[in-house]
Every structure is written in C-alpha cells, then in structure tokens.
LOGUVO-749483 format. One record per residue (C-alpha): residue in one letter; x, y, z. Coordinates in steps of 0.1 Angstrom, whole numbers. Each point is the difference from the previous one (the first is absolute). Example, Ala and Ser with C-alpha at 12.3 -4.5 7.8 and 13.67 -1.06 7.14 Angstrom:
<aa = A&east = 123&north = -45&up = 78>
<aa = S&east = 14&north = 34&up = -7>
***
This chain:
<aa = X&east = 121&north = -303&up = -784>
<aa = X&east = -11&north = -24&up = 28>
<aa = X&east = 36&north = 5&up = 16>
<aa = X&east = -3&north = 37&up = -2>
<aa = X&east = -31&north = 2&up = 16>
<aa = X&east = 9&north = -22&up = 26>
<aa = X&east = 27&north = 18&up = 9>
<aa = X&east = -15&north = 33&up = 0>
<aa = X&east = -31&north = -14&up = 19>
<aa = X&east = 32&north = -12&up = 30>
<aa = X&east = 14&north = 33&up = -1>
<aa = X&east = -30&north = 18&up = 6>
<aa = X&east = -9&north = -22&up = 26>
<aa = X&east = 33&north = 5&up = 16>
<aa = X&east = -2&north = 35&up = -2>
<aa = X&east = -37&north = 2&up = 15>
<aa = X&east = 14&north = -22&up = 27>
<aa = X&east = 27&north = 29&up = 6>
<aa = X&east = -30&north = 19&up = 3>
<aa = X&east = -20&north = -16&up = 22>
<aa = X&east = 32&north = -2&up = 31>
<aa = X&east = 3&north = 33&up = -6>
<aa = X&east = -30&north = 9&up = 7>
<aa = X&east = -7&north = -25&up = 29>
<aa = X&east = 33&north = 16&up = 17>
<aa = X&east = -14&north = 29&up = -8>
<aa = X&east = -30&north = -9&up = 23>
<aa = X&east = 20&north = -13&up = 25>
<aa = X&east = 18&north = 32&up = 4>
<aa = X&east = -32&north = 21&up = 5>
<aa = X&east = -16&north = -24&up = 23>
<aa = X&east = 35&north = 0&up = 24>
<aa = X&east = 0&north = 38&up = -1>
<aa = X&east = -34&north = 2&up = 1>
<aa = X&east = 0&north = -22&up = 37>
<aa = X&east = 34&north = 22&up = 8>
<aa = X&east = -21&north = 32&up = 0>
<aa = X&east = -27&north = -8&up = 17>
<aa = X&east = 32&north = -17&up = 30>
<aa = X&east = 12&north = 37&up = -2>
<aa = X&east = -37&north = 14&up = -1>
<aa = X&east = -3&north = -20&up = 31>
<aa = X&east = 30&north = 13&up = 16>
<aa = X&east = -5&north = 34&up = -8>
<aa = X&east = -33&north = -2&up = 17>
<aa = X&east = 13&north = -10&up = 34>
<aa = X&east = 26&north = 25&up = -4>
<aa = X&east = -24&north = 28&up = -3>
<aa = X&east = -23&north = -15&up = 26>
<aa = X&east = 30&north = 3&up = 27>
<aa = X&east = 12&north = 32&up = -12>
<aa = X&east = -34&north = 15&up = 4>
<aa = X&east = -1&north = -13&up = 36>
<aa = X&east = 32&north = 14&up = 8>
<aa = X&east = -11&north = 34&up = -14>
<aa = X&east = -36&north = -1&up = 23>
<aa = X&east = 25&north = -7&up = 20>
<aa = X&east = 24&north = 29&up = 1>
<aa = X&east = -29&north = 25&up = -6>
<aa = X&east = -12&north = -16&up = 33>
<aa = X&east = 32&north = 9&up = 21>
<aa = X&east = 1&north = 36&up = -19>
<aa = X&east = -33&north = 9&up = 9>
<aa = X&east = 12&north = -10&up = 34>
<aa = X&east = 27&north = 20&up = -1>
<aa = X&east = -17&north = 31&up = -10>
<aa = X&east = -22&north = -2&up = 28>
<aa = X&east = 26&north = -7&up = 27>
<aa = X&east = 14&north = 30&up = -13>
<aa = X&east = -25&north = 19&up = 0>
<aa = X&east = -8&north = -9&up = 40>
<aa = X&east = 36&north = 5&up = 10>
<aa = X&east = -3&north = 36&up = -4>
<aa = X&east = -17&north = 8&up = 34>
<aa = X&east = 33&north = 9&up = 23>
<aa = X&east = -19&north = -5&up = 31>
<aa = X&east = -15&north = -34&up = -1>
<aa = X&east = 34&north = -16&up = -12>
<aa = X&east = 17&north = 18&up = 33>
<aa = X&east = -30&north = -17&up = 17>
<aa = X&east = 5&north = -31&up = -15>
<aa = X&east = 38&north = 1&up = 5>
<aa = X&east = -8&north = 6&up = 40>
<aa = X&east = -26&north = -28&up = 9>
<aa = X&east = 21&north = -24&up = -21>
<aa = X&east = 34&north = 8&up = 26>
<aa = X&east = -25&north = -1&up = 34>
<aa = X&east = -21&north = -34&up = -15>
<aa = X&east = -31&north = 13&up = -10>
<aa = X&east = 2&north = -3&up = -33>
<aa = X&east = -34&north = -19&up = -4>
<aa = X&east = -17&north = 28&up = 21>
<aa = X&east = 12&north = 22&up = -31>
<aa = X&east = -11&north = -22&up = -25>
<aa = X&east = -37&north = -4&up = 10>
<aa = X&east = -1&north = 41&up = 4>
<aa = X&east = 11&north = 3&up = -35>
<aa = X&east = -24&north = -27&up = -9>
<aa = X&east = -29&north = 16&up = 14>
<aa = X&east = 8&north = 35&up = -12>
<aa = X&east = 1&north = -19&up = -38>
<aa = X&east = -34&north = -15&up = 7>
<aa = X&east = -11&north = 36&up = 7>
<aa = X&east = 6&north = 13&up = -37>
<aa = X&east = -33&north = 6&up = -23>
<aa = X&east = 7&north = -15&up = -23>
<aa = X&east = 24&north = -25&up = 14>
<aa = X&east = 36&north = -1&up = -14>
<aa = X&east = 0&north = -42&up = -19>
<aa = X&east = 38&north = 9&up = -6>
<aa = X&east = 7&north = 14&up = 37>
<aa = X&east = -19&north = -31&up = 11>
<aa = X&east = 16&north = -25&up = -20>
<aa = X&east = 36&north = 16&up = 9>
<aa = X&east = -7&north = -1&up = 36>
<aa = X&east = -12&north = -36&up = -5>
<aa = X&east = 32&north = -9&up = -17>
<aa = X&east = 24&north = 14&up = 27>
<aa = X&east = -20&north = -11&up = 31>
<aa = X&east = -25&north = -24&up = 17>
<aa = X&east = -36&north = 9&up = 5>
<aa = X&east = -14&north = 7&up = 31>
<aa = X&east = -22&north = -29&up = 3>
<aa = X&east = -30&north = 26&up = 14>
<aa = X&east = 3&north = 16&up = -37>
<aa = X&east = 11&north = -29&up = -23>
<aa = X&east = -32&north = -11&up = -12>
<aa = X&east = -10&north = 39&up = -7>
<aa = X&east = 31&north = 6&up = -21>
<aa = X&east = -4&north = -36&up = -18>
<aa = X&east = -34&north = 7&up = -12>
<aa = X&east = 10&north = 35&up = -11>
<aa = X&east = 32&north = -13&up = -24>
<aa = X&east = -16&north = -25&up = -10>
<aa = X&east = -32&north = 24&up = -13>
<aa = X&east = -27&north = -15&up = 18>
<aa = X&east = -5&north = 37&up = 17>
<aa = X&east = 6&north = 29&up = -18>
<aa = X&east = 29&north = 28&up = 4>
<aa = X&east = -27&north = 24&up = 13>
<aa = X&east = -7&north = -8&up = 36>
<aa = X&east = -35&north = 19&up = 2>
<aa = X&east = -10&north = -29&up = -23>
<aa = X&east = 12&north = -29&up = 20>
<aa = X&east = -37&north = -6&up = 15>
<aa = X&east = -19&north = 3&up = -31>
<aa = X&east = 23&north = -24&up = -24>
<aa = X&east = -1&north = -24&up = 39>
<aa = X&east = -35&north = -3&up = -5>
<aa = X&east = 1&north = -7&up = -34>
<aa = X&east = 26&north = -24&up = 4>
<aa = X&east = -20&north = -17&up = 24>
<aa = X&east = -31&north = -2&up = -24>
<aa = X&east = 18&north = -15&up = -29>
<aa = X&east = 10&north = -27&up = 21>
<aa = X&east = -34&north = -12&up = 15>
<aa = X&east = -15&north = 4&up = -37>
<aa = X&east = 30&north = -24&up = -10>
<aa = X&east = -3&north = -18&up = 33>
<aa = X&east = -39&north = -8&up = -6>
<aa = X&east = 2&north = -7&up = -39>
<aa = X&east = 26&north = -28&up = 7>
<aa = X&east = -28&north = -12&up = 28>
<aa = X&east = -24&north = 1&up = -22>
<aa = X&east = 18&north = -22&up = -32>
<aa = X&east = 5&north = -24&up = 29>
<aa = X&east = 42&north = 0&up = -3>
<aa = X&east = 2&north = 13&up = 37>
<aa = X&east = -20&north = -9&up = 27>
<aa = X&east = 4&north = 10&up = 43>
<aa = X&east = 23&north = -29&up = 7>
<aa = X&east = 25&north = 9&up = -31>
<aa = X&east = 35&north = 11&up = 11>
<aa = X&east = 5&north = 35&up = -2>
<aa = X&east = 29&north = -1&up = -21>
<aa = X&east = -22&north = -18&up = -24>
<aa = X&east = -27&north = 23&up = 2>
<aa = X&east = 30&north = 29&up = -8>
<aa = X&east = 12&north = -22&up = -33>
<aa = X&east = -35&north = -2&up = -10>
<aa = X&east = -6&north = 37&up = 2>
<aa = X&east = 34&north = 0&up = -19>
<aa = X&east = -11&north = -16&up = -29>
<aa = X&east = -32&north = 15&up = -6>
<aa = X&east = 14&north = 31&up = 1>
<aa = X&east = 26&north = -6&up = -24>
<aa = X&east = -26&north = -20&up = -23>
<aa = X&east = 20&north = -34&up = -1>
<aa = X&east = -25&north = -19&up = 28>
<aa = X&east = -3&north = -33&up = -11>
<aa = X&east = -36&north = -17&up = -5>
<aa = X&east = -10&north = -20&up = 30>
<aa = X&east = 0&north = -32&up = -17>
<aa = X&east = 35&north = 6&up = -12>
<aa = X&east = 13&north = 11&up = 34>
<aa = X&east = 33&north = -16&up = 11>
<aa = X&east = 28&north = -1&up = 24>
<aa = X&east = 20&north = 34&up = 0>
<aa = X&east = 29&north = -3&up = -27>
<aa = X&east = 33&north = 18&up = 9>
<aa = X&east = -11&north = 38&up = -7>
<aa = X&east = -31&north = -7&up = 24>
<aa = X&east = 23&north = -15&up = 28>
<aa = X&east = 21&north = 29&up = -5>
<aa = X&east = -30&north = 20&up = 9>
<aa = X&east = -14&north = -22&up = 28>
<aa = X&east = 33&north = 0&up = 18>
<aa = X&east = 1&north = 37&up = -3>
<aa = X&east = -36&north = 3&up = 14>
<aa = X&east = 10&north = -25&up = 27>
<aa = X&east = 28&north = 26&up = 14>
<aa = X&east = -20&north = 32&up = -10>
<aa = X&east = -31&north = -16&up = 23>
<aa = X&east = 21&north = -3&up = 29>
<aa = X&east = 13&north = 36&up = -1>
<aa = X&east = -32&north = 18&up = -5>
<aa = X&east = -29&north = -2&up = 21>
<aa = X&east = -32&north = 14&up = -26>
<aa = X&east = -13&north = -28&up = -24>
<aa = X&east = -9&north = 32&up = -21>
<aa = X&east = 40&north = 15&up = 2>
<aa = X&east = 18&north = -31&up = -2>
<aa = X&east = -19&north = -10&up = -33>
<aa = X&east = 10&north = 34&up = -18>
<aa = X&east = 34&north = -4&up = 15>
<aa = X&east = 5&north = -32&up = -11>
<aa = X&east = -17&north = 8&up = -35>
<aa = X&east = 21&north = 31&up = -8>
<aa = X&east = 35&north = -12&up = 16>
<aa = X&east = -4&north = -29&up = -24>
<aa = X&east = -11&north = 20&up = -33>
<aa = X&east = 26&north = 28&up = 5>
<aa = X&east = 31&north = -25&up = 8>
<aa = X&east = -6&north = -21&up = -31>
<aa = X&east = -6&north = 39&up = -24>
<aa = X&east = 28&north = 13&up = 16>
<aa = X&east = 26&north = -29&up = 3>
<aa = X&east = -12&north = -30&up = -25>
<aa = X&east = 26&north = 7&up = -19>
<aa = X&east = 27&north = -1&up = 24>
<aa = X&east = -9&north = -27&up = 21>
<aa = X&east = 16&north = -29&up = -22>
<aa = X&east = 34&north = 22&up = 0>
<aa = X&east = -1&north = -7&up = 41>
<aa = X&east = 16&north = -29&up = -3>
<aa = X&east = 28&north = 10&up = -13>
<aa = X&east = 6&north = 32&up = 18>
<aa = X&east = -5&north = -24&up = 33>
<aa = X&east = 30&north = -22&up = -19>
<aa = X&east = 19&north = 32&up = -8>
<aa = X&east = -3&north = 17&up = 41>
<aa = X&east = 13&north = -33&up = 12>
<aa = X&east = 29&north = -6&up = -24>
<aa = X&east = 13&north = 33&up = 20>
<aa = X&east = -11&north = -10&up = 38>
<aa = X&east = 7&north = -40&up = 3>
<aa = X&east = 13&north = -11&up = -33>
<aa = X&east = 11&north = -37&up = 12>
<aa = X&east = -37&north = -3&up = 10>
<aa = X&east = -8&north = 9&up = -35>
<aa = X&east = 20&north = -23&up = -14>
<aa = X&east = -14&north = -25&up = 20>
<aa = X&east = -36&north = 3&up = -10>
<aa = X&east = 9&north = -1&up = -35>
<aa = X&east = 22&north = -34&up = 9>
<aa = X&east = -30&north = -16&up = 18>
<aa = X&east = -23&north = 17&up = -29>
<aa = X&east = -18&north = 15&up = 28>
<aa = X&east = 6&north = 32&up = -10>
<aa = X&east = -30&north = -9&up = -25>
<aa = X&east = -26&north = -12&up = 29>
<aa = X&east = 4&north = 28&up = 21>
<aa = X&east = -41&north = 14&up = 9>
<aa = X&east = 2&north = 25&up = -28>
<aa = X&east = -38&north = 2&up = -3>
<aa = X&east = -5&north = 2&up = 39>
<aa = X&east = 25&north = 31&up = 3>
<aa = X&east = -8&north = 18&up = -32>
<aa = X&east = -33&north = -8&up = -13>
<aa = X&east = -15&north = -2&up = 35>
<aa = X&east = 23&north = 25&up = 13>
<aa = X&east = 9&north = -17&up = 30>
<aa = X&east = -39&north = -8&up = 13>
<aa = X&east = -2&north = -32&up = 17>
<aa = X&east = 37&north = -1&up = 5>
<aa = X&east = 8&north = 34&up = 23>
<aa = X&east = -23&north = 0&up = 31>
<aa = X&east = -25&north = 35&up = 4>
<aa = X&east = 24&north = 26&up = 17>
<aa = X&east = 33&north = -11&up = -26>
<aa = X&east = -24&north = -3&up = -29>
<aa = X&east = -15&north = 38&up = 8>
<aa = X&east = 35&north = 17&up = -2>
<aa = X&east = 5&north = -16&up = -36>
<aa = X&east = -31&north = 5&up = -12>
<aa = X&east = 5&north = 39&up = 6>
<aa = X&east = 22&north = -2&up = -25>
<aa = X&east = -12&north = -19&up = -26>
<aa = X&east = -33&north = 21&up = 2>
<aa = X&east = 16&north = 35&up = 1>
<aa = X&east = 20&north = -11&up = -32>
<aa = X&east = 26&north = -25&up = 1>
<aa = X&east = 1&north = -39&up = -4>
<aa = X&east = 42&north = -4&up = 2>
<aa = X&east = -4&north = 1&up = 32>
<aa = X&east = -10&north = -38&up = -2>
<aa = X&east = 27&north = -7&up = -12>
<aa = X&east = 19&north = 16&up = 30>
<aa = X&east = -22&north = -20&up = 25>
<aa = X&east = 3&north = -30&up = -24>
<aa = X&east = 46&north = 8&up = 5>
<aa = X&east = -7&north = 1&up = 37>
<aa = X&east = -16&north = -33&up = 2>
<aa = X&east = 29&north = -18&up = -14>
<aa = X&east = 24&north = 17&up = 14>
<aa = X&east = -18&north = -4&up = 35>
<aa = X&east = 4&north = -41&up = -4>
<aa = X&east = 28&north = 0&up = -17>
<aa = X&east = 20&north = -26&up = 22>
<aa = X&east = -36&north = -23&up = -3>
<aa = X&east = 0&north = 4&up = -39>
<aa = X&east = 36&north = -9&up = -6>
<aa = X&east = -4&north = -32&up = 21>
<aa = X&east = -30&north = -9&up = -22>
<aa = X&east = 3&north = -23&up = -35>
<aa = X&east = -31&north = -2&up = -12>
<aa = X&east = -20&north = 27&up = -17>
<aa = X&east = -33&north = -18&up = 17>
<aa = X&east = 15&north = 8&up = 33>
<aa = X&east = 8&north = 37&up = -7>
<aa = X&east = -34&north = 8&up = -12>
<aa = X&east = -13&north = -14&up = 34>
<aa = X&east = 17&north = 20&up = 20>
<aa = X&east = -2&north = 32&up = -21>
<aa = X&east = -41&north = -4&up = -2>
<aa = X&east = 1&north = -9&up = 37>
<aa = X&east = 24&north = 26&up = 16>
<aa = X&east = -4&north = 2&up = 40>
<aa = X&east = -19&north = 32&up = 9>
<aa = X&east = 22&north = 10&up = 28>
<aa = X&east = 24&north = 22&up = -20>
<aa = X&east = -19&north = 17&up = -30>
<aa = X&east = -1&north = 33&up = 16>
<aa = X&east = 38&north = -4&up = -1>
<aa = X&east = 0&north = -9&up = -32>
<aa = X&east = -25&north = 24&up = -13>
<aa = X&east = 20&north = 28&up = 15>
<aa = X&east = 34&north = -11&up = -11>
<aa = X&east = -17&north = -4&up = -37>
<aa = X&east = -13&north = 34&up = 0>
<aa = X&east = 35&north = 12&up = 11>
<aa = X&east = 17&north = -22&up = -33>
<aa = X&east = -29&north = 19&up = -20>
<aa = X&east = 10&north = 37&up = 8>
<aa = X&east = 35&north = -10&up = -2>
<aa = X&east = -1&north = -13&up = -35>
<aa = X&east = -28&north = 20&up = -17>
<aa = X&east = 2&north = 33&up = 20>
<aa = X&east = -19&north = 16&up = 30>
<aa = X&east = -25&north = 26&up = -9>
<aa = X&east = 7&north = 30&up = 19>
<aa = X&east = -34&north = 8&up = 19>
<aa = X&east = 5&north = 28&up = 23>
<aa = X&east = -16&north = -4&up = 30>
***
C-alpha cells in the first residue's frame, strides 16, 4: 500500500510539474506579446504622427492652390505682370500689387500669404504684413489702431507686473525682459528662487529674440513679433520639424551625393547645426537682410524652406566640407558661415524651394 501511494504521490507530482511549465510558458508568451504590442503601438504612433503632418501639409499647398487660382483670373494684371517682368521692373509690379492687397477690408490672409510665398517683401511693408499673418492685427484694417493700443497696454501691464515681482529690472537685456513676458503669459514662469540658466527651448527663444531685435525697431512690436512667430511656428510645424533632417538628407542625396556620403563616412552627417537651422530657423546664423527673405516664408506658411537654405549651405562649401574629417570641424564652419554670400545663398535656396515643392501662381 506504501508503494502504491508512493508512486501515485510521484505521478501526481510529475504531472503538476507538467503543469506548472505550462503555465510559466504560458506567461512568457503573454508577457513577449504583451511588450511586442506596445513596439507596434509605438510604431503606429509615429506613423500617424507623420502622416498627419504630411496631410496639414497637403491641405496647406491646396488651399494655396485654390487661391492662386482664384487670383490668376484677372487677364489684365497677368499681361501687366508679363510686361514689367520682360523691361526689368518686375519689383515695381510686385510692391503695386502689394499695396493694392493691403487695401482690401478685410484683408485677404490667403492672398497675403501666397504673395509672401512667391516673392520678397518690400522692406517698407514687411513688418505690416508680419504682424497681420501672424494675428497680432486683425483682417479688418479700420481696427488696426484700436487692437495697436490694446496691444500696447497688455504689454506695459505685463511689462510692470514683472517689475514689480522683481524678475526684471532697467539694466535687464531686452531679450530677457521678452522671455520673461513669455513665460508669464504662457503660465510656466518659474519662481524667482528657482530661476536658472535658459535650457535649450529658452535658447531657442533667446536666439530668436536676438535676430527679431535687430529687425524691428518698437520694443512694443518686436515683443509681439517675437511672441507670435514663436507660438505659431512650433502649432503649426512641431510636428514636422524632427522629419527636417531627413528631408535635408533626402534633397542632398539628389544634388551632391559624394558629399553625402561623406558626412555619413566622417559621421558628420549627425553634427550638422540641426537645432540652429530648424529650431531657430536660421536666427543667429543668417545676418538681418538674408534672415528677412526666409522668414517671409516661414511666417506666411512654410518651414521646408529651411531645409532649402539648410541644401544651399552645403552645397555652397562643398569643396571646404569634403576636405574636412572631423565632424568637430564641420559643425564650426556650418555654425560660423562667412556673411559675405548668404544673400546668394538665400536666393539660390528659395530658387531649389519652388523648383522642388512648386511656385504659387500669384498674379501680379
């Protein structure tokens, strides 16, 4: 009987041991596909984050579209245009058509931004236009003086409350004062005590603040300016500005591949000023009158441009690059071009632009 129960007792055993791996694998299994979907949750996720940009994208360039259309039905101003383009005066054309735009009430956003798209601003109107796309005045011109002054209120309240919590005082940089303001309007100004040096987003903003204050002359403009170019390129464009990179990588695989593949030999291609061309959009690297002709464009609606003006760069010290091993040495030069040149550069990037994401047809 002893035997018996022995063996029944092993038997058991072995067969709750049977069990037990089976149900321990069992575990295992759910825990690896548990980790796989949440990899393919993950991947999903970026997939629909970069389709969704590409389909602000396209709805971008259609809107475009509709409106060039839509101007390229007056007959007589595309004669006109056709003319002053063939005798030379084609800027004399541009500023008219400006100026009768800037007439409409309410003004035309989409006319605007399409004219901004297809040409330079007439520096006597830039600042005008800027502040219009980028909603610090309103469409409706008979308002422009009444939303001024209250434009120009809300920024000595802010102005005087940072005075008075002692984080600004008269001998504070005005880029400083302009983060400050920054902050407390978007509710993330740190306590005094816990006040630090500026982290990367901040220097982003500084060195943006740094150009914008050498471009506009009013303390009261150049802080809205600054403020709204900021908050309306990150809504519009944080989600494509990581994809840059790559569309920099893809642009110059079909212009200068050898100088491609050296970048990704030296592993420079990894170093290259990424932040200073696409987060800062060129400020602190393009002097005033280069860094005015992209910023039209980024304001009126587009930030591949940068990557055009990024193409235009390399390709522009391409000889220089390929002579240089080091991905220390690249970076250098890149974040310290000469300033000779840029309006060369500027306009031949612009040029790469239309010719590889389309010119909108603005009649002038």
């Amino acid at each position: 009987m002893r035997s018996k129960s022995c063996g029944s007792s092993w038997l058991m055993g072995k067969r709750g041991s049977r069990s037990y791996r089976r149900r321990c694998l069992s575990r295992t299994d759910i825990q690896r596909l548990a980790a796989q979907r949440e990899d393919d949750t993950a991947d999903l996720q970026l997939q629909k984050d970069r389709l969704e940009a590409e389909r602000r994208n396209l709805e971008e360039e259609l809107r475009s579209l509709q409106v060039s259309l839509s101007m390229a039905e007056d007959p007589q101003r595309n004669f006109r245009s056709s003319y002053y383009e063939k005798v030379g005066f084609r800027g004399v054309e541009e500023k008219k058509s400006l100026e009768i735009l800037l007439k409409e009430n309410p003004l035309d956003l989409e006319k605007l931004s399409t004219f901004s798209q297809r040409f330079p601003l007439p520096s006597m109107y830039r600042i005008h236009v800027w502040k219009v796309l980028l909603g610090i005045l309103p469409p409706h011109s008979d308002s422009h003086a009444l939303v001024g002054g209250y434009r120009k209120e809300q920024y000595n309240d802010i102005l005087e409350a940072l005075h008075v919590m002692r984080y600004v005082n008269c001998s504070t940089p005005f880029t400083d004062v302009c983060l400050r303001m920054f902050q407390l309007e978007s509710q993330v100004l740190p306590r005094c005590s816990e006040t630090t040096g500026p982290d990367e987003e901040n220097e982003d903003f500084l060195s943006i603040a740094r150009s914008m204050e050498e471009i506009v002359d009013d303390p009261i403009d150049c802080y809205w300016l600054i403020k709204c170019f900021v908050h309306q390129f990150h809504a519009k464009f944080g989600d494509s500005i990581p994809h840059l990179p790559k569309s920099l990588e893809h642009y110059l695989s079909q212009e200068e591949p050898r100088l491609l593949r050296h970048l990704k030999n030296t592993d420079a291609l990894a170093q290259l000023p990424y932040g200073l061309w696409f987060r800062r959009c060129f400020a602190g690297c393009l002097p005033e009158s280069s860094l005015c002709r992209v910023w039209d464009k980024v304001i009126s609606g587009s930030c591949k441009v940068l990557v055009f003006v990024a193409l235009e760069i390399l390709l522009s010290y391409n000889n220089v690059l390929l002579g240089i091993s080091r991905p220390e040495g690249v970076a250098k030069l890149l974040c310290n071009i000469p300033q000779e040149n840029t309006d060369a550069i500027v306009t031949k990037a612009i040029d790469s632009w239309h010719k590889y994401c389309g010119t909108p047809m603005h009649a002038v």
